[in-house]
Residue, then its C-alpha position, 0 to 999 in steps of 0.5 A: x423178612x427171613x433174611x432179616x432175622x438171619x442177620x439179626x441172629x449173627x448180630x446176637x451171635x458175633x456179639x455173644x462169640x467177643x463177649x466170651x473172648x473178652x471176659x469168660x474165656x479161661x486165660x492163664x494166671x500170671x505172677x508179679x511182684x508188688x510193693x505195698x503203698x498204703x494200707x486202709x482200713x474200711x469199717x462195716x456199712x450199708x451200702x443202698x443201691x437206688x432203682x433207676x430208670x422211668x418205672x420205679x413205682x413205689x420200690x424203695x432203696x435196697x440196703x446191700x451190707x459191706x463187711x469191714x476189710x483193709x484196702x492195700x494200695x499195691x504198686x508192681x513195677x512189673x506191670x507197670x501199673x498201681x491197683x487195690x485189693x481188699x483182705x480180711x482183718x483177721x490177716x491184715x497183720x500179715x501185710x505192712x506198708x512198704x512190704x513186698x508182695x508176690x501178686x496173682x493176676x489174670x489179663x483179660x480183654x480184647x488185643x487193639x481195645x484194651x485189656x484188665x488186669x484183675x489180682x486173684x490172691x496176694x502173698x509175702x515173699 
């Protein structure tokens, strides 16, 4: 019976240990360029987060409030990849469609599964 729990332990361990490499781990941040291919703008809302699974009892939906942004639709030939990143209206002036960006970016993952890149900070060149 000991050993069991043993091994249920390593189990909880290894999976804690690729957990942490994958997602926690400090990585190094890297710079791209960018070219902005559309710029989109959100307006302020209420997003309602639902409870799920078999015991809801009585709880009602949560409302979770979005402030407004404008949504830029960025395409690095670097990376060889297109993604979103949100920024405040008060600075969406700074940024137009078809302007040229300098991106900060951490890649994060696991070597033969897959990997994410996530923008940090976006800015003109």
């Amino acid at each position: 019976m000991r050993s069991m729990w043993i091994v249920i332990a390593l189990l909880f361990a290894s999976v804690s240990c690729v957990t942490w490499v994958a997602f926690l781990r400090p990585v190094q941040v890297h710079q791209a360029g960018a070219v902005i291919k559309q710029k989109t703008y959100k307006a302020a809302g209420t997003y309602w987060q639902q409870q799920v699974g078999l015991d809801r009892g009585f709880r009602t939906a949560i409302p979770i409030s979005v402030a407004e942004c404008f949504v830029l639709e960025l395409h690095s030939d670097e990376l060889g990849r297109s993604g979103f990143f949100s920024i405040d209206p008060s600075e969406s002036e700074k940024y137009a469609v078809g302007q040229r960006l300098v991106i900060d970016y951490q890649r994060r993952g696991l070597p033969l599964i897959g990997y994410k890149i996530t923008v940090l900070a976006v800015r003109a060149e």
